[in-house]
N, C-alpha and C positions, 0 to 999 in steps of 0.2 A: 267371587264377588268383585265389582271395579263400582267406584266411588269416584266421578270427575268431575273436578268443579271449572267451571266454563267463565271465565271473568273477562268483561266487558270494562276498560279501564275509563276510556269515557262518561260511561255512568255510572262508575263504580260499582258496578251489579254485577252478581255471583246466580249463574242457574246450574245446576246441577243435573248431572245423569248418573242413574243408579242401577247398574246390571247383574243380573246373577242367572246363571243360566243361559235360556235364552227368552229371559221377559227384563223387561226395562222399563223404568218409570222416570219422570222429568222432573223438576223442581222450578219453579217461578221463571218459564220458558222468558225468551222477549217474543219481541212483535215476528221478526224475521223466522220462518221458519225451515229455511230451506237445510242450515247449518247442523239442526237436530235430524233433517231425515236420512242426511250425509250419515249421521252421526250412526243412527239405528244399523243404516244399509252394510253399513262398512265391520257393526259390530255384530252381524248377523242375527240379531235378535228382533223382535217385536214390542211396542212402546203399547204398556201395558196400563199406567194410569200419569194421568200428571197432576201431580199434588200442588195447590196454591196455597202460600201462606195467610195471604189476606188481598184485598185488592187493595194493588198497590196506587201510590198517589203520584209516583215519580217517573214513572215507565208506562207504555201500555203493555198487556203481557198479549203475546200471542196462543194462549189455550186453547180460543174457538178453533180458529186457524187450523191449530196442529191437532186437535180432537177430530175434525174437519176431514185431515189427511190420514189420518193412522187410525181410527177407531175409538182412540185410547178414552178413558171414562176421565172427565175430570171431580177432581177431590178439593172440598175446599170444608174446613171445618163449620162447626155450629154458629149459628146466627147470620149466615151469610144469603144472602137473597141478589137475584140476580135473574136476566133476563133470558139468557140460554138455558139450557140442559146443564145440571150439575150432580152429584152423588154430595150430599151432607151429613160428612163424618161426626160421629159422637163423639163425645173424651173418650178416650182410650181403647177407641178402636183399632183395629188390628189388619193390617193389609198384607196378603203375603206375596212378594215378588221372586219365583224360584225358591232357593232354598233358605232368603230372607223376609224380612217382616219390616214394615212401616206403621210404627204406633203413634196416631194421632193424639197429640198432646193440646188439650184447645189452653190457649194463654191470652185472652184480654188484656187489652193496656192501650197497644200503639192503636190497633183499632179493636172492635167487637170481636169479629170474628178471626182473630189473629191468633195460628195453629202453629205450632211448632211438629215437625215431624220427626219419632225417633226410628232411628235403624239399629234394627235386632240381626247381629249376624247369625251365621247357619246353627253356633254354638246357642244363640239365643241370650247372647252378650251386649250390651249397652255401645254400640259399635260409635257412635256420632249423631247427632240432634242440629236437625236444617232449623234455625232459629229464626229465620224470614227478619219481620225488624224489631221482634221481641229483645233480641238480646245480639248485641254486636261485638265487634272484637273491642274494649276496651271501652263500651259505650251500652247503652238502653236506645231502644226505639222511644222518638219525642213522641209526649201523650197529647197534642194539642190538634191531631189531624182529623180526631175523629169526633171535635167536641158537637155536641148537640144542645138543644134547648134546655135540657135536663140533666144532663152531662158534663161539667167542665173540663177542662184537663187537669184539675189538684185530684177528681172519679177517678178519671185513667188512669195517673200515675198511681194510686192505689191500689187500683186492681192491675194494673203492672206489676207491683211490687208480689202482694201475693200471688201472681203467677209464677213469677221469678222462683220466692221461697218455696210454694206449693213443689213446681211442675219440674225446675232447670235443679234447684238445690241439691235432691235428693239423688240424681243421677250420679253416678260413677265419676272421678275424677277423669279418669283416664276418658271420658266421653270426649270424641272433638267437636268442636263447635263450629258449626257450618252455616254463615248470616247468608244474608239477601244484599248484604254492601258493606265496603268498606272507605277509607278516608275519601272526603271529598264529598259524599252523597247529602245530601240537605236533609237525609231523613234520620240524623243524628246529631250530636253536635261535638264529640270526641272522641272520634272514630281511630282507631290503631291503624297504620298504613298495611299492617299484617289482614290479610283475609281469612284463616283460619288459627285454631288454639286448644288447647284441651280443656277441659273445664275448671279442673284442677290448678292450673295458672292463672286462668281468669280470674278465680276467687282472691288470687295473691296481686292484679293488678288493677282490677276494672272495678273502678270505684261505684257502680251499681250492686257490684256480688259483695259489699264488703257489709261479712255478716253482723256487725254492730249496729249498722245502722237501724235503727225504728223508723215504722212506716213516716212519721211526719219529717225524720230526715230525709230519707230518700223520698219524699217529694218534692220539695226543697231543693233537691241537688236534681233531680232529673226536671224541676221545669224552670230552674234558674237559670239566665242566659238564652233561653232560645229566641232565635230570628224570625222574621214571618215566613211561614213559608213559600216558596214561587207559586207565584199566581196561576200558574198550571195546574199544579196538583188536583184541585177540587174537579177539575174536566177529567182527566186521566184516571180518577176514581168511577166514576160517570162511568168511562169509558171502559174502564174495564168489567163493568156491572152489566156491560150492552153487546150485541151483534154488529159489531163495526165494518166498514170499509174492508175490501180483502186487501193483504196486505199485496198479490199479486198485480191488483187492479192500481194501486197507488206508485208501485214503481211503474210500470208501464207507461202512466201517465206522466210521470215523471222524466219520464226520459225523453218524452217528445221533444225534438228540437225544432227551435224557433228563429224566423227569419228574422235578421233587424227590424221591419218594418213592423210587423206583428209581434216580437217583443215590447216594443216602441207604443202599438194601441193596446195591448194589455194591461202593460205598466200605470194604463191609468185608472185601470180598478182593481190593480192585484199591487201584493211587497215585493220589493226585490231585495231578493238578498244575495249579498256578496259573499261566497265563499272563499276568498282568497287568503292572500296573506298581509298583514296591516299594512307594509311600507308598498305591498302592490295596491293597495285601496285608497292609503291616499295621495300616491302619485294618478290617479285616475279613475272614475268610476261616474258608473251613468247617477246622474242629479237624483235624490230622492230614494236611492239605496239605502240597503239598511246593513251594516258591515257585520258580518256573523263569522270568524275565518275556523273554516274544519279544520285545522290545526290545536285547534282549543278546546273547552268546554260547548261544541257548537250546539247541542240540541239540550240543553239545561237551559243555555243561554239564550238561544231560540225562547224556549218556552216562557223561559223568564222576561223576555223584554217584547216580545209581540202584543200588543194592544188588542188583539183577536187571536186567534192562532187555529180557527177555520175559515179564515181569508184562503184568497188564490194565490199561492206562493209562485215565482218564477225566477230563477237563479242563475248569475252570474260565476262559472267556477271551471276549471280547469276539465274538461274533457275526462282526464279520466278519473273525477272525484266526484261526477253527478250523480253515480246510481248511490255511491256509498253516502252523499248531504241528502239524496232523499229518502235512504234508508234511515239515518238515524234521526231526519225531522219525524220518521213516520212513532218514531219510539216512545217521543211522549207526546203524540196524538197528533202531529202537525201532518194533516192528510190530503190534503189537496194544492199536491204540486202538480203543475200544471204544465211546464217545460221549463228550457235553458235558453241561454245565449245561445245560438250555434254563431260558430265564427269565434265567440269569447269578445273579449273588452278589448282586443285587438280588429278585430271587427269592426266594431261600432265605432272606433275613433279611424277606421283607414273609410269607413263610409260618410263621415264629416259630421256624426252627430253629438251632439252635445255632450260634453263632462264639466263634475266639479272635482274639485279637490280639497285635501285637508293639511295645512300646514303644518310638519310637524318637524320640529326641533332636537339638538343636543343639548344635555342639562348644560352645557358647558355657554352656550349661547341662550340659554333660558335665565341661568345666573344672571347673565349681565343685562340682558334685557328690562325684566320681570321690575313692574312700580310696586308700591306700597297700597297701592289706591286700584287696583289690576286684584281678581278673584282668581285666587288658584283653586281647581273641584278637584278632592279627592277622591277615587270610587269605587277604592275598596270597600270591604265593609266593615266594620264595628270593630271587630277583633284584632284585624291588622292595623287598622286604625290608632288603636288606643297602643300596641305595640310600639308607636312611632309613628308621626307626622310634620308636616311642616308648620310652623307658625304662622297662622292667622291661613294656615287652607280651609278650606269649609267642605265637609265629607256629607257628599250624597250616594251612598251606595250603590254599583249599578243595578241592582236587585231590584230596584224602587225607584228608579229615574224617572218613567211616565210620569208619577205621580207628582213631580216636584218642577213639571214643565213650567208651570204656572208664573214661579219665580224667577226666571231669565227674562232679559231683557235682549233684544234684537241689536240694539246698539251697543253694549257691553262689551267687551274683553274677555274669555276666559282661556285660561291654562288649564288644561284638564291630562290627569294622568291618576296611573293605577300603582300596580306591583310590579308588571312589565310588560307594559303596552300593549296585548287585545284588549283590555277592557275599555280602557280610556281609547279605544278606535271606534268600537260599539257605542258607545256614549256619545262620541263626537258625532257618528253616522245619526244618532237618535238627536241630536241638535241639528244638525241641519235638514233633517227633514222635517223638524220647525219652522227653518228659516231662521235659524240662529246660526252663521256662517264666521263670524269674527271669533274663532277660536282654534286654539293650539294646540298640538298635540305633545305632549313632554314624549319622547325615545326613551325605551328604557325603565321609564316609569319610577317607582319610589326607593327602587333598589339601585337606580343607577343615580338619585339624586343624592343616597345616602353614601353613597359610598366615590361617587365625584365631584362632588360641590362642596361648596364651604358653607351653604343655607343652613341655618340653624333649623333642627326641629324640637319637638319637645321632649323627646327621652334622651338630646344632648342635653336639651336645659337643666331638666333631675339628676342629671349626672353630673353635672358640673357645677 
């Protein structure tokens, strides 16, 4: 038996391959599938089902795709409806791969159809349970993804809870627990940086398994604090319910390289986005860019800050990082890219066309500068926030920036800065492709103000 968990740190997403014999079955694939046929060929075996925990709202999954290549049946538990061919597992149904078993555990909460799958090894032992976003390392799946007209999320978190004590409680300590994500993912909100754990610890750390709590606490604690979530998700659910784009057809397109010129007339009904690095973006970049650097959180933050995100995308990025910005825009549904710079943004400026730029600063020249009557934008969000901030900054999350365009003025001032400078780059890019150009960029960001300037914030003032 081999047990591999496959972790994409980017999206904090965990898929899983499970072999015994020579049959193998998948867990919550991504979109990409060349990685798992690698995976099969090399392990000499046959991909035998692939199990989905629920459809997911963060990622698109690649199932059609790899059912598509391999044969393999896919499995997705009760109450799930969807536009492809699917197999719908009952509770505690039984799958046998070689000389183990996969017992579908259906758990309600994060969404309807949200299954947890257990593996029975050859002994017929409680071997490990793929918990998708039912149950995380030191966290619950948020119950607000799935609310409906009839439904709220105080429902879910309900029937969360008794999923949890019904289905996760009675397993074995010694069960490991194997989520769908870990720190960072949006589809929690106190995620352990650990990706796996035995069950038996979790009861001793994860303030959702702590068995005191009554149902009306634990809904309380699991829907207190949550964020909205990225304006993506609802598409990516969509999408994962439908026969999409192949995912072959979307890099190829992507790869197409584009002359200046035709760059130049596309850009006027497609995004561009810049995948570089911040201090290379705003020493230069073509006017009306949207700064995304693959360096970072790039297709969350993609997802999260595109205004459409079935627009014609066309991208600015180092030669050899296109196929990978357009593999992971394809990840949570951004499918129509359309080509690159050829030549890069060395190119376009040795052929005489137009750049802006984005000013950006040392805290140490920010200090001295910076009026009283001058708007500094925070853009973190809420949590780092309340951590510590600067007196009298005003915190617009980049999560939610669209929405708060309204309030800038073209003739203003701003300093805008993050935790450490991509996000307050992304933010400046989403200002000026307003037309809002008179602004700043803090180096560095909140970490490098707290820790070099003499700027009072406000958890020096509680402290002192």
């Amino acid at each position: 038996m081999k047990v591999e968990q496959i972790y994409t740190g980017c999206l904090s997403e965990a898929t899983y391959f499970i072999k015994s014999n020579h049959e193998a079955a998948i867990i919550d694939p991504l979109r990409e599938t060349d990685k798992y046929l690698e995976k099969i060929r090399s392990e000499n075996t046959s991909l035998k089902y692939i199990f989905i925990t629920h459809f997911h709202a963060d990622f698109v999954s690649g199932h059609v795709d790899l059912a598509k290549k391999t044969g393999a049946q896919i499995i997705f538990g009760p109450n799930a409806k969807a536009e492809f061919k699917f197999y719908s597992a009952v509770d505690n149904e039984v799958f046998n791969i070689g000389q183990i078993k996969i017992k579908a555990l259906h758990t309600p909460g994060h969404t309807l159809e949200s299954t947890c799958y257990l593996l029975l090894d050859a002994n017929n032992l409680e071997y490990c349970v793929f918990t998708g976003d039912t149950l995380f390392i030191g966290d619950v799946g948020r119950p607000d993804l799935a609310v409906k007209s009839h439904l709220n999320q105080k429902d879910l978190a309900e029937l969360l809870y008794q999923s949890i004590h019904d289905k996760i409680f009675p397993l074995r300590d010694e069960t490991i627990i194997y989520p769908a994500h870990g720190a960072g993912s949006a589809c929690g909100k106190n995620m352990s940086k650990e990706t796996f754990d035995t069950l038996g610890n979790q009861k001793k750390l994860n303030y959702a398994l702590n068995s005191n709590l009554n149902v009306e606490e634990f809904i309380t604690e699991v829907t207190c604090g949550l964020s909205s979530p990225p304006s993506y998700f609802p598409l990516n659910v969509k999408m994962n319910q439908s026969v999409n784009k192949s995912y072959d057809d979307i890099i190829k397109s992507g790869l197409t390289p584009l002359k200046k010129e035709d760059f130049k007339k596309l850009a006027e009904n497609s995004i561009i986005i810049d995948c570089r690095k911040p201090n290379e973006f705003a020493n230069g970049h073509i006017p009306g860019s949207i700064f995304i650097g693959i360096d970072g959180g790039f297709a969350p933050w993609a997802g999260s800050v595109l205004e459409n995100i079935n627009s014609n995308i066309i991208l600015v990025a180092d030669l050899n990082r296109v196929e990978e910005a357009v593999k992971r825009l394809s990840r949570v549904g951004i499918d129509n890219t359309i080509g690159f710079l050829e030549g890069g943004i060395e190119g376009w400026i040795k052929a005489g066309y137009e750049i802006d730029k984005v000013k950006s600063i040392e805290v140490s020249q920010f200090e001295k500068e910076v009026r009283d009557d001058e708007l500094i934008i925070d853009v973190r969000n809420n949590g780092e926030y309340d951590k510590g901030h600067l007196v009298d900054s005003h915190l617009l999350p980049l999560d939610n920036f669209s929405n708060n365009f309204i309030n800038y003025k073209a003739n203003s001032k701003y300093y805008i800065h993050c935790q450490g400078g991509y996000r307050s780059m992304i933010a400046c890019s989403l200002l000026k492709r307003k037309g809002i150009h008179n602004l700043i960029d803090i180096k560095g960001g909140f970490a490098a103000i707290a820790k070099d300037s003499s700027l009072k914030t406000i958890s020096e003032l509680v402290n002192n």
